[in-house]
MDAnalysis code that builds the backbone (N, CA, C; Angstrom):
import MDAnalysis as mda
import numpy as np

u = mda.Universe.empty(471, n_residues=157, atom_resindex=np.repeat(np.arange(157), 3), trajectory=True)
u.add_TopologyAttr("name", ["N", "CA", "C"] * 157)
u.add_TopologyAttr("resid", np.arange(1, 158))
u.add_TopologyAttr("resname", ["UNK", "UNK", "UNK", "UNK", "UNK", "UNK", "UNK", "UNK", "UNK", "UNK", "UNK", "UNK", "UNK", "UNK", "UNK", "UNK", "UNK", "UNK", "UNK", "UNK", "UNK", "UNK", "UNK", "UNK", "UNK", "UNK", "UNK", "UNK", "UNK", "UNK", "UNK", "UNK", "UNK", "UNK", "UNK", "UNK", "UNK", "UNK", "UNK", "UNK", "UNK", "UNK", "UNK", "UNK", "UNK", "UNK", "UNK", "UNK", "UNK", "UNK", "UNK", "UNK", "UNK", "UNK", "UNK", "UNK", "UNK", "UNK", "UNK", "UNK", "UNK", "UNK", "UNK", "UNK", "UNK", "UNK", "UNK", "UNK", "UNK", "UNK", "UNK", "UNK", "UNK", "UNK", "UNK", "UNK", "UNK", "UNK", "UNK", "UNK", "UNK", "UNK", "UNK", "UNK", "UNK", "UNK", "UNK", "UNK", "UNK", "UNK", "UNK", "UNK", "UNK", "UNK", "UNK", "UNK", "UNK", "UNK", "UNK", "UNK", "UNK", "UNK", "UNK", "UNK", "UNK", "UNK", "UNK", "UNK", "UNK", "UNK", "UNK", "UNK", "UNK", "UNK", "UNK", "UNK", "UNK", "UNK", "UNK", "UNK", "UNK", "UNK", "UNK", "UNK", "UNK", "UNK", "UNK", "UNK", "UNK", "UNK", "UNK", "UNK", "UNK", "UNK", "UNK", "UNK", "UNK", "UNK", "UNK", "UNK", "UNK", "UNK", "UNK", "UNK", "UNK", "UNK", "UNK", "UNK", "UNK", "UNK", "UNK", "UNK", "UNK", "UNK", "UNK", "UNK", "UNK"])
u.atoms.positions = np.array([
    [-127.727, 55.519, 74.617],
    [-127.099, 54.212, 74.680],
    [-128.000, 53.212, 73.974],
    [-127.957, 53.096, 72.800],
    [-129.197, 51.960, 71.866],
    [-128.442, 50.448, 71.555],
    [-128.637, 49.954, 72.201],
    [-128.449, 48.197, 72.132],
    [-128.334, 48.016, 71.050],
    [-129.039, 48.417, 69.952],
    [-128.572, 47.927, 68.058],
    [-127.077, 48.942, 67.630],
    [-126.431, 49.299, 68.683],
    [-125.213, 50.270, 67.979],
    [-124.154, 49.689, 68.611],
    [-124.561, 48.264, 69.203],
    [-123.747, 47.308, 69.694],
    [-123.242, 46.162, 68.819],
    [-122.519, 45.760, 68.418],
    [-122.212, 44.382, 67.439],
    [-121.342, 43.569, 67.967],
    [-122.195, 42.123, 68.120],
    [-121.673, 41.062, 68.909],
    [-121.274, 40.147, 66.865],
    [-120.254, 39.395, 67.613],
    [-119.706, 38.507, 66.685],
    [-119.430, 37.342, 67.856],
    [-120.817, 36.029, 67.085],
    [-120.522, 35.059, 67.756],
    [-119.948, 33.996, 66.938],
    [-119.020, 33.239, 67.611],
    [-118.781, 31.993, 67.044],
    [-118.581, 30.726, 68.129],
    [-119.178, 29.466, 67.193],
    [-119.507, 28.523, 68.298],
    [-119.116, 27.073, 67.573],
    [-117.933, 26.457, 67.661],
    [-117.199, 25.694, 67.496],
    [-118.253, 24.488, 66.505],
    [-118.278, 23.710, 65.336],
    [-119.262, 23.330, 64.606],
    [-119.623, 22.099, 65.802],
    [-118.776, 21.338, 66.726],
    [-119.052, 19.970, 67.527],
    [-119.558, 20.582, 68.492],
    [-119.507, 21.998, 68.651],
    [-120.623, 21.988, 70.075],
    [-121.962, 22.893, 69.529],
    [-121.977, 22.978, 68.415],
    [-123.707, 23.628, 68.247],
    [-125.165, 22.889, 68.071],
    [-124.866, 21.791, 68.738],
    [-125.734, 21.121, 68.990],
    [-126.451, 21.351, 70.604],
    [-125.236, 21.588, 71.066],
    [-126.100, 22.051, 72.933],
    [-125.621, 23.781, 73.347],
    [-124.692, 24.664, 72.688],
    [-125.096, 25.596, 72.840],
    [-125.562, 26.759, 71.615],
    [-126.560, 27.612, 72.674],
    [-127.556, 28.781, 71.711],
    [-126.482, 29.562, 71.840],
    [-126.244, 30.450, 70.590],
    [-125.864, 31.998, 70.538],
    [-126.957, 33.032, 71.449],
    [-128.388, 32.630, 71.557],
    [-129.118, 33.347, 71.667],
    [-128.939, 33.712, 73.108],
    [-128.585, 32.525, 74.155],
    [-128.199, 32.587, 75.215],
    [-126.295, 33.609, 75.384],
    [-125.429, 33.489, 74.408],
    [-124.541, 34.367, 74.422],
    [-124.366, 35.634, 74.224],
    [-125.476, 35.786, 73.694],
    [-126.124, 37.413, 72.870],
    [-126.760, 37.870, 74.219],
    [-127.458, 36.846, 74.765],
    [-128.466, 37.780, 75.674],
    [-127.302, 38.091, 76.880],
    [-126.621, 37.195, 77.673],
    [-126.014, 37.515, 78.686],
    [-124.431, 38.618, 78.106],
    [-124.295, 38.569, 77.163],
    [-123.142, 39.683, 76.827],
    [-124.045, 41.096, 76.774],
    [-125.247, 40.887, 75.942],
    [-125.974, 42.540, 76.098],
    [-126.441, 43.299, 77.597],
    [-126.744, 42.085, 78.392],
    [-127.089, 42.387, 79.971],
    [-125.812, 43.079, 80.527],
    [-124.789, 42.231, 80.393],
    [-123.566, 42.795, 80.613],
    [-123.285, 44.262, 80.280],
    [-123.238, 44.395, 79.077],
    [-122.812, 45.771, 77.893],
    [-123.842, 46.803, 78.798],
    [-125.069, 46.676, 78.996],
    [-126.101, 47.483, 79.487],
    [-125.791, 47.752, 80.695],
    [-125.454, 46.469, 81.781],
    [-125.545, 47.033, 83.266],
    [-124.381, 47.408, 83.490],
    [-123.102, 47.541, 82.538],
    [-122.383, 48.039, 82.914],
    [-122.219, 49.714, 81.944],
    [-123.171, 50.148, 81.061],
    [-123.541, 51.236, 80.879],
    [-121.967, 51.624, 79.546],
    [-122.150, 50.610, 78.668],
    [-121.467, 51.011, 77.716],
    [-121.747, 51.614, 76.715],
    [-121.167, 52.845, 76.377],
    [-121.740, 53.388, 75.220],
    [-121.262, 53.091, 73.734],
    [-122.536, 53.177, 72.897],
    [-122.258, 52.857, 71.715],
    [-122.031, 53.961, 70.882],
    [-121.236, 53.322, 69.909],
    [-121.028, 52.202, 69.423],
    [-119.716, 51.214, 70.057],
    [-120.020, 50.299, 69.903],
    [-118.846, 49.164, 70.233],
    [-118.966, 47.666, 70.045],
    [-117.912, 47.204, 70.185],
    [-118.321, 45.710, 69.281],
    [-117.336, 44.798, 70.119],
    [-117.793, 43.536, 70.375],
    [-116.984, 42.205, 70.644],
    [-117.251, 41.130, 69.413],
    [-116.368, 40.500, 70.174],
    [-116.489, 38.879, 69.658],
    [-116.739, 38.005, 70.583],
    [-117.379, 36.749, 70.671],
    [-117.414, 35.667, 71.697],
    [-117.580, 34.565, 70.980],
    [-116.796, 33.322, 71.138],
    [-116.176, 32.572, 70.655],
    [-116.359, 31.277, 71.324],
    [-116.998, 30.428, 71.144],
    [-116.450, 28.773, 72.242],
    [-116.425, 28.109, 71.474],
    [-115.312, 27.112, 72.306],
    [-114.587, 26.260, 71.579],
    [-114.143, 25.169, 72.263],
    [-113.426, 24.488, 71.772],
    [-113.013, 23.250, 72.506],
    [-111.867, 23.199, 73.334],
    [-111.602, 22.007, 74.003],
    [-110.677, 22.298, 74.845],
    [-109.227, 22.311, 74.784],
    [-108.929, 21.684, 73.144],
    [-107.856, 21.612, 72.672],
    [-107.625, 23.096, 72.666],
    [-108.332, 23.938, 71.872],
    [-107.864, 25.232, 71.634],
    [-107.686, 25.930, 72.322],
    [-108.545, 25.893, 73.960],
    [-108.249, 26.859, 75.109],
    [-106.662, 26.250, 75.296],
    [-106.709, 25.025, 75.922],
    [-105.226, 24.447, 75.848],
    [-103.979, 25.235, 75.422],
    [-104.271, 25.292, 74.040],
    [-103.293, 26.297, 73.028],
    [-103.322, 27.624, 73.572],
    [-104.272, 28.104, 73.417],
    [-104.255, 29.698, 73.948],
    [-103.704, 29.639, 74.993],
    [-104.339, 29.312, 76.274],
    [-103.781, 29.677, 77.785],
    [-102.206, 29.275, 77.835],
    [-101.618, 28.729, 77.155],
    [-100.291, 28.102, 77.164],
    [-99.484, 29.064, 76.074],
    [-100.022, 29.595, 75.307],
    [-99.106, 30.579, 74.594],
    [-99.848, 31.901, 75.166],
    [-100.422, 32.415, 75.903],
    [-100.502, 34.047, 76.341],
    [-100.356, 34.103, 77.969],
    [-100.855, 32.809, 78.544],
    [-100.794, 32.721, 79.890],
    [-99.476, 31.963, 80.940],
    [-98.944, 31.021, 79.734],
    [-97.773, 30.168, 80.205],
    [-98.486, 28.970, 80.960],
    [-99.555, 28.957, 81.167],
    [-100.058, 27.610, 81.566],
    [-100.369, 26.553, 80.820],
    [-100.178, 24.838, 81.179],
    [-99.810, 23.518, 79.772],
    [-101.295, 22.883, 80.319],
    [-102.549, 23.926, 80.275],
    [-104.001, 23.167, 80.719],
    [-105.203, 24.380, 79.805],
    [-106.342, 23.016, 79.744],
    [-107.685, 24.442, 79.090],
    [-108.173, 24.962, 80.654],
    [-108.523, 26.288, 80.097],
    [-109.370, 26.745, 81.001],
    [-110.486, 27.416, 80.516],
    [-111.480, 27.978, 81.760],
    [-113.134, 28.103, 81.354],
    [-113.430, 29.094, 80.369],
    [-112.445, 30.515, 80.589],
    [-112.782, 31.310, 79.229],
    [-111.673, 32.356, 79.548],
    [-111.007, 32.915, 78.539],
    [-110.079, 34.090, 78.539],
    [-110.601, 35.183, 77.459],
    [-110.442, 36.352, 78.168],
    [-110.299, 37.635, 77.546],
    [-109.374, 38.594, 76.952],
    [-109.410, 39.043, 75.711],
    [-108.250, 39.507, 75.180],
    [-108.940, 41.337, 74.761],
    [-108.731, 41.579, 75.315],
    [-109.191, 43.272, 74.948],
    [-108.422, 43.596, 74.027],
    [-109.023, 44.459, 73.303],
    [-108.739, 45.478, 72.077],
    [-108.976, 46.014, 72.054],
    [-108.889, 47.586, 72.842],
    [-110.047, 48.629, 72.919],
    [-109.582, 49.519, 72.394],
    [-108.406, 49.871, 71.225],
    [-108.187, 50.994, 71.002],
    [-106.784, 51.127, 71.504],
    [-106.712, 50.862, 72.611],
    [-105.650, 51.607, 73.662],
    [-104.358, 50.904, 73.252],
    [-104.520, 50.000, 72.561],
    [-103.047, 48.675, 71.902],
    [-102.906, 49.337, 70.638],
    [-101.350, 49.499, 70.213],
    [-101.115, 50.689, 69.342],
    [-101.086, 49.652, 68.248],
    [-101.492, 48.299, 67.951],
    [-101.812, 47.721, 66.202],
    [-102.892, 47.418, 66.755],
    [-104.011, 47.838, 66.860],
    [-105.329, 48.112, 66.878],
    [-106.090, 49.874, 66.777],
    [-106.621, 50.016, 65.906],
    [-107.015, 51.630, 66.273],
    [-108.549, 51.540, 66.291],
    [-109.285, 52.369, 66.606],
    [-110.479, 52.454, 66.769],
    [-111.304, 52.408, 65.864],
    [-112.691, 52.271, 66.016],
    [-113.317, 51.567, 64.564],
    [-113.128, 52.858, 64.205],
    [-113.679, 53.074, 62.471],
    [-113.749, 53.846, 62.037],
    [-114.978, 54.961, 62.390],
    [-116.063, 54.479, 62.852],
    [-117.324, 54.790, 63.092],
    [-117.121, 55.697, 65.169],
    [-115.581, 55.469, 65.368],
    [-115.334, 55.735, 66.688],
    [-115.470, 55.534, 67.900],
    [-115.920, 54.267, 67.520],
    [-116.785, 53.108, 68.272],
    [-115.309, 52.560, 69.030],
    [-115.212, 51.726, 70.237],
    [-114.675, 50.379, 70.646],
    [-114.797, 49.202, 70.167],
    [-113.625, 48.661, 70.141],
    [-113.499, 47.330, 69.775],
    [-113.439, 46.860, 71.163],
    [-114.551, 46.081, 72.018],
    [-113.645, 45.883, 73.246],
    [-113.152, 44.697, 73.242],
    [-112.885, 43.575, 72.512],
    [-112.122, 42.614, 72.334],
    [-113.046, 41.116, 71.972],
    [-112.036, 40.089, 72.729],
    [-112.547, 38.779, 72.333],
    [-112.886, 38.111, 73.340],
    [-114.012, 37.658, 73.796],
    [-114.237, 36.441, 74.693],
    [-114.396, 35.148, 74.309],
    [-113.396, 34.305, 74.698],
    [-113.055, 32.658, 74.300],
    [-113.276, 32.019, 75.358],
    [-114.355, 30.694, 75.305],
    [-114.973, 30.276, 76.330],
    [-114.855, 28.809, 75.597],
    [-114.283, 27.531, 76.761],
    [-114.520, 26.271, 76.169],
    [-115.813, 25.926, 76.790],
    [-116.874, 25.032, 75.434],
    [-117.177, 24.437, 75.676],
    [-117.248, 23.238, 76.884],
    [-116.929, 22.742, 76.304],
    [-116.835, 21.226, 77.145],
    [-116.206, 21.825, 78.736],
    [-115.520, 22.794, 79.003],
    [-114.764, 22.858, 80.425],
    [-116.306, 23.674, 80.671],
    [-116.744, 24.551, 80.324],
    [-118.459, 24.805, 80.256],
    [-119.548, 23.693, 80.991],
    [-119.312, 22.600, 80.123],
    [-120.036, 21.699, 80.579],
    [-119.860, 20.850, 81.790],
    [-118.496, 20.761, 81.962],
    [-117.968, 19.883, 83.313],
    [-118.526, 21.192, 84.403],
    [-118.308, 22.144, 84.353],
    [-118.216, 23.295, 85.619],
    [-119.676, 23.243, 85.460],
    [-120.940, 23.250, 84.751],
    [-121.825, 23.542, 84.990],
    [-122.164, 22.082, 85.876],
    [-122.064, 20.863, 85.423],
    [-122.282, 19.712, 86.082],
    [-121.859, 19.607, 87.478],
    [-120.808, 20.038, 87.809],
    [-120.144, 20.442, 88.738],
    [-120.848, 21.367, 90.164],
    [-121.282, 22.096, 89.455],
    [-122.425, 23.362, 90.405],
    [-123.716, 23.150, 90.020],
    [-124.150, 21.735, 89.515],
    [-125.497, 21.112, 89.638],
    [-126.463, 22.222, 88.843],
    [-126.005, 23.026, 87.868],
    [-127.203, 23.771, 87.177],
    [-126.634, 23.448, 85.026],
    [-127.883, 24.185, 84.597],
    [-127.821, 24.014, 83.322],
    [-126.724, 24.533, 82.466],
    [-126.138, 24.112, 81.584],
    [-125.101, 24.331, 80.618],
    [-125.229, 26.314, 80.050],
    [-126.966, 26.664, 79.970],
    [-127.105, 27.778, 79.767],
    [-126.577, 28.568, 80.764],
    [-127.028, 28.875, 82.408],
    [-125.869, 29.424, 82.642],
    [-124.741, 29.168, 83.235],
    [-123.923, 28.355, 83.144],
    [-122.810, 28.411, 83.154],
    [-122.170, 29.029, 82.065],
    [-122.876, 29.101, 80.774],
    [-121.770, 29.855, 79.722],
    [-122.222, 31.358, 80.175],
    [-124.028, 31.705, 80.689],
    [-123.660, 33.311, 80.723],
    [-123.039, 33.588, 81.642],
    [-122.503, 32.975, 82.470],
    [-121.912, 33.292, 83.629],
    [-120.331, 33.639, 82.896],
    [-119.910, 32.820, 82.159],
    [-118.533, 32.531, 81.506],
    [-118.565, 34.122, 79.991],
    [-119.628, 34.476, 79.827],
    [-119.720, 35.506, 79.120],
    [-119.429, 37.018, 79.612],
    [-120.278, 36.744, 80.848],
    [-120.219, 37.905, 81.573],
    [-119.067, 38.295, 82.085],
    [-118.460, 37.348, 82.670],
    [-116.407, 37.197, 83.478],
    [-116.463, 38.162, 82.305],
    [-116.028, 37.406, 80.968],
    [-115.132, 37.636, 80.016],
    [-115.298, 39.146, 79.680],
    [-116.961, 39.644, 79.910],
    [-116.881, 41.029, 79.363],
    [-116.331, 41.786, 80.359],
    [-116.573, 41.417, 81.690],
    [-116.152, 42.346, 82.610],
    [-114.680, 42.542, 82.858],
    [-113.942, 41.704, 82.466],
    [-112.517, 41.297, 82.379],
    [-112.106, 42.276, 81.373],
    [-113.057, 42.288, 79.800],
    [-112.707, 43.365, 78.959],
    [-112.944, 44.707, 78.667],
    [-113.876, 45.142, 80.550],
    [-114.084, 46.465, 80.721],
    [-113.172, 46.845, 82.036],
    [-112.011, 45.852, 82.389],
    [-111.108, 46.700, 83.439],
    [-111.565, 45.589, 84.926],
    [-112.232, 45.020, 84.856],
    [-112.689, 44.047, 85.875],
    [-111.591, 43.451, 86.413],
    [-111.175, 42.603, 87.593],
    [-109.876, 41.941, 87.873],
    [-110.297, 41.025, 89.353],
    [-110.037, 40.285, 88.868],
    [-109.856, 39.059, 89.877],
    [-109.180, 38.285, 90.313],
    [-108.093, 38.181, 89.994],
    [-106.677, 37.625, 90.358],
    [-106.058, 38.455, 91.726],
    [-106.396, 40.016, 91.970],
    [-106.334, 40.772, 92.864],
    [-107.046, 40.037, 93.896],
    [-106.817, 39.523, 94.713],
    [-107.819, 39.554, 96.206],
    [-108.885, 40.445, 96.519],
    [-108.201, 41.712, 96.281],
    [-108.838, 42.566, 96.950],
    [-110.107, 43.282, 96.288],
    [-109.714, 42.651, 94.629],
    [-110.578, 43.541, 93.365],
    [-111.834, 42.246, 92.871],
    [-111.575, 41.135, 93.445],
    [-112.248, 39.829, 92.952],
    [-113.622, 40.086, 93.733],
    [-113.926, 40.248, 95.023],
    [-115.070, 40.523, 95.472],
    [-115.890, 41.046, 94.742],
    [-116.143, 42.650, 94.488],
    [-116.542, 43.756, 93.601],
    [-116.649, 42.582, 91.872],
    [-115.612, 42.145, 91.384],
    [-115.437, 41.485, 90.067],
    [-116.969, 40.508, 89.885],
    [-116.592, 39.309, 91.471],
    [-117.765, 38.180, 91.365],
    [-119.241, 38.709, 91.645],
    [-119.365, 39.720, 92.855],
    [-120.803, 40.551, 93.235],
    [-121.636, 40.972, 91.950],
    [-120.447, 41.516, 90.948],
    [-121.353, 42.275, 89.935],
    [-121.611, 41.466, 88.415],
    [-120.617, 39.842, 88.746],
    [-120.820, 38.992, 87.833],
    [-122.580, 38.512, 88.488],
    [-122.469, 38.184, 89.643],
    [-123.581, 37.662, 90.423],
    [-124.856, 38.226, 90.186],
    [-125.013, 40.020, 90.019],
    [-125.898, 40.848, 89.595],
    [-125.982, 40.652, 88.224],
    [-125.409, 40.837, 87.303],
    [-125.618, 41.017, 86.126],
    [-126.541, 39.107, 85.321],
    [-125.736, 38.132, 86.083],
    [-126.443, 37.135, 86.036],
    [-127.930, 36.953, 86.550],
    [-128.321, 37.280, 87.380],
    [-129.554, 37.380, 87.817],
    [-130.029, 38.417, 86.688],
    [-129.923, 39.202, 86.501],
    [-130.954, 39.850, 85.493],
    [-130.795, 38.997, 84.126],
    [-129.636, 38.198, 83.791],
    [-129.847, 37.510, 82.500],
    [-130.889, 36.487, 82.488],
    [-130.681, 35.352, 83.429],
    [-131.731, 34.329, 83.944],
    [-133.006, 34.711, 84.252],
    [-133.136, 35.545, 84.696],
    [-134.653, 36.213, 84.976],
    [-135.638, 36.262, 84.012],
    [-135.037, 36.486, 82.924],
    [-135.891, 36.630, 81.913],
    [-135.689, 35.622, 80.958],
    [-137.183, 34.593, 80.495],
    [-136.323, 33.711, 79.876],
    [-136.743, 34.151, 78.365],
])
């Protein structure tokens, strides 16, 4: 399982790269990829953006007319106009995270903008490895191992 047979694709909206690092999105998506024991090769995307655009998204895939903190769109192969990389790797999809709703929620729970997005990274990957929280019953297990995987991101600075 070698961490360089992993490929993150970040993108970070040009009005908010002034207060957030990729370096901080890289690190809490690889903690993720690792403690949840993914093998490589495989690749995401992670994406933040503003709140206009969550807006748009959640309202054309979710049916809701509001932004929210971050949505996941998997691609793993298993969606028949997607096929697997060539290299036989996973695509496991896209994580889209707003900014600014980033920043209110971190203000909100009185800690730094850094993690609140790895926190918002981690959802998103675990969401795009089968994770579920909308279940009652599956959200416990979902937040515990968001909770773990965060502590080992922060830990290390």
């Amino acid at each position: 399982m070698s961490r360089a047979r992993w490929k993150l694709s970040i993108q970070v909206d040009e009005s908010l790269r002034s207060r957030v690092r990729k370096s901080w999105l890289r690190k809490a998506a690889m903690k993720a990829l690792s403690a949840e024991r993914v093998p490589a090769p495989a690749e995401l995307s992670l994406v933040v953006t503003t709140d206009e655009v969550m807006e748009e998204l959640n309202r054309t895939y979710r049916g809701v007319d509001q932004t929210t903190d971050v949505l996941a769109f998997p691609l793993d192969g298993s969606t028949p106009d997607f096929p697997p990389l060539p290299d036989g790797g996973r695509h496991l999809g896209e994580v889209i995270i707003s900014g600014p709703q980033a920043a209110r929620q971190a203000k909100e729970q009185a800690h730094q903008l850094r993690e609140e997005l790895s926190l918002l990274v981690i959802h998103g990957v675990l969401h795009l490895l089968g994770y579920e929280d909308e279940d009652p019953e599956k959200e416990p297990r979902m937040r515990a191992r968001e909770a773990e995987i965060l502590k080992l991101t922060l830990e290390e600075k």
